[in-house]
C-alpha positions as CSV (number, residue, x, y, z in Angstrom):
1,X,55.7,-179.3,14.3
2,X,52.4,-179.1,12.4
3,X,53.9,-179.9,9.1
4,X,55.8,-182.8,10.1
5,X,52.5,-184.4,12.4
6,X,50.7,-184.2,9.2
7,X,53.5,-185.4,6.8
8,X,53.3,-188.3,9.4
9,X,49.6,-188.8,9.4
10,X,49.2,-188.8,6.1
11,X,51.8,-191.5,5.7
12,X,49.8,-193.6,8.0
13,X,46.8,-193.0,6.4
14,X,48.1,-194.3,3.2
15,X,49.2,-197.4,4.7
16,X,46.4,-198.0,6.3
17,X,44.7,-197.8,2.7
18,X,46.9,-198.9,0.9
19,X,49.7,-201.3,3.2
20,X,52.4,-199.1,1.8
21,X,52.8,-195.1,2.4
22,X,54.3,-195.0,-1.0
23,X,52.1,-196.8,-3.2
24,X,50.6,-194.5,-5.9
25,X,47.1,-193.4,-5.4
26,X,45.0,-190.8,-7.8
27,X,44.5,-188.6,-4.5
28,X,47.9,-189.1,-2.2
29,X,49.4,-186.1,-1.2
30,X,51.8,-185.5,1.4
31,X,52.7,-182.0,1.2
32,X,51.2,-181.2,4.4
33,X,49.5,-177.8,4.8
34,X,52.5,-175.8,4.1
35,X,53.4,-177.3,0.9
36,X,56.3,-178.8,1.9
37,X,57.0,-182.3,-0.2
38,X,60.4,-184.5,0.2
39,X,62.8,-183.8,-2.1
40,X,63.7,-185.9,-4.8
41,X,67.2,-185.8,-6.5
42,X,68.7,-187.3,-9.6
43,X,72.0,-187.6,-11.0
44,X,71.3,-186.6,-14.0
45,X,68.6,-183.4,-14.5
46,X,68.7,-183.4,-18.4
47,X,67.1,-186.4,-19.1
48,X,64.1,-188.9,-19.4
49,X,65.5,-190.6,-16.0
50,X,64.2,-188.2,-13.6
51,X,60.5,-189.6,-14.6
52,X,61.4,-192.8,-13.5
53,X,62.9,-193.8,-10.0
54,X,64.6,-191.0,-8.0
55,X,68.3,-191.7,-6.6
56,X,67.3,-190.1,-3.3
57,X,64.6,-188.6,-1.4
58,X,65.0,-186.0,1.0
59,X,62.9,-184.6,3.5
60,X,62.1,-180.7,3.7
61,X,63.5,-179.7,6.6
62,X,66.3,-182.0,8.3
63,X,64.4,-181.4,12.5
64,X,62.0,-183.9,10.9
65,X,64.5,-186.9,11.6
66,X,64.4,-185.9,15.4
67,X,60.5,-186.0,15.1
68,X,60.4,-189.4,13.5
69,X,63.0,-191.1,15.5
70,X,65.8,-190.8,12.9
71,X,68.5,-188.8,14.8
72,X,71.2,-191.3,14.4
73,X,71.9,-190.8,11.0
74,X,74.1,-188.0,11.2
75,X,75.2,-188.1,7.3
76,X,71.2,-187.9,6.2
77,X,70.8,-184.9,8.1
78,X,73.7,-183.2,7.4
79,X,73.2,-183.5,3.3
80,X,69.5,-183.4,4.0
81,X,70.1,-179.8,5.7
82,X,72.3,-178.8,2.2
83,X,70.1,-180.1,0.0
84,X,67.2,-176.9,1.8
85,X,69.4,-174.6,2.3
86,X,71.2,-174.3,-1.2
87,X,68.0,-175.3,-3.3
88,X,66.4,-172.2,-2.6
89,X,68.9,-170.3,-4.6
90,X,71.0,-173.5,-7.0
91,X,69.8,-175.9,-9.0
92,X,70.8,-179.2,-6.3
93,X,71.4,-182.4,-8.4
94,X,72.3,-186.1,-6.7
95,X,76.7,-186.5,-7.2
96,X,76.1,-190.3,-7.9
97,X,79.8,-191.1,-8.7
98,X,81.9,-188.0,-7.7
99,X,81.1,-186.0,-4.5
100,X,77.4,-186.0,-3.1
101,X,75.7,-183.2,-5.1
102,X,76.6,-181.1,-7.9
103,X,75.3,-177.5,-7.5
104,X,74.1,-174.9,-10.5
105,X,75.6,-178.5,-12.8
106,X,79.5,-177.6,-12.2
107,X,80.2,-177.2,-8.2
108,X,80.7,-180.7,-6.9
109,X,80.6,-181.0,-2.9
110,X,81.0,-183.6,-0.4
111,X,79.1,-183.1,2.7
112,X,80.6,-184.4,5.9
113,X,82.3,-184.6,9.6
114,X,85.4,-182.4,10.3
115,X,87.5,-185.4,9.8
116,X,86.2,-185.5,6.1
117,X,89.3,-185.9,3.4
118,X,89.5,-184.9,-0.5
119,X,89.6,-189.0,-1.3
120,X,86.1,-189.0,-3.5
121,X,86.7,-185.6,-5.2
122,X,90.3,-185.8,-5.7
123,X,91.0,-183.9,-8.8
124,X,87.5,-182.6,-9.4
125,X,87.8,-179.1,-10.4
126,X,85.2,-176.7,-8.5
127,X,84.8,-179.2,-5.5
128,X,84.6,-178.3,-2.2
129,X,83.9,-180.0,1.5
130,X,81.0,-178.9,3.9
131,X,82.3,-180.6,7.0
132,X,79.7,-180.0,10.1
133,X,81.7,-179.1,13.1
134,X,83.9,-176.7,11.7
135,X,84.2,-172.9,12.7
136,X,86.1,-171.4,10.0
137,X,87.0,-172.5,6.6
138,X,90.2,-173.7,5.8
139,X,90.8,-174.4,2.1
140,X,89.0,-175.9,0.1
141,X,87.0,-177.9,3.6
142,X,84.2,-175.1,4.2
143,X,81.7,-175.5,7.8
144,X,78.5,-176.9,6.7
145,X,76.7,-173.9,8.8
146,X,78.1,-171.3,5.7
147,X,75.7,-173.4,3.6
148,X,72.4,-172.0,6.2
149,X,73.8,-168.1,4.7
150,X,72.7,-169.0,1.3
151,X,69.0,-169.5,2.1
């Protein structure tokens, strides 16, 4: 809870400064005292891009959505939660076009509900589903929770 009341107050600090939390300043910082930054992800890891305006940004750890009043986006937490759990160990890069993230630059997965279908990785090779409210896998559709055993 510590990390995420200072994530939040240093936000607000920088817009009261500054009228915009993300506005580049020579001293922002908003790691908080454990070091923990958002997480920005690009499409594409191999080139000049990922300088320039990240596709996403996600937040450390997903509970920070319930602290900031964000809990009804279901689909950001869910790939939010991924996105910790298999960075640790992978190299996590945005999907852009095919699938929401490719992992270690040739795993392609989609990340969502136990209805979730093969539609946006049809004929992908190496692509799987994490669907959340799953118990077991079946296939290709794995339960997002198998993701948390990679940390």
């Amino acid at each position: 809870m510590v990390v995420v009341l200072t994530f939040f107050v240093s936000i607000c600090s920088q817009i009261e400064k500054n009228g915009n939390a993300f506005q580049k300043t020579p001293n922002a910082d908003f790691a908080g005292e454990h070091g923990h930054r958002p997480r920005n992800h690009q499409h594409d890891l191999k080139s000049v891009t990922r300088l320039q305006k990240p596709d996403k940004i996600y937040l450390h750890n997903p509970n920070m959505f319930y602290a900031l009043g964000q809990s009804n986006k279901i689909g950001t937490i869910r790939e939010c939660f991924t996105v910790n759990q298999l960075s640790v160990k992978h190299t996590v890069e945005y999907g852009k076009a095919q699938g929401d993230f490719r992992v270690d630059g040739h795993i392609t997965v989609e990340v969502g509900g136990q209805d979730k279908t093969f539609d946006q990785i049809a004929g992908i090779p190496d692509s799987y589903i994490l669907a959340d409210m799953m118990e077991y896998p079946v296939g290709k559709k794995l339960p997002l929770w198998l993701a948390g055993l990679t940390y």
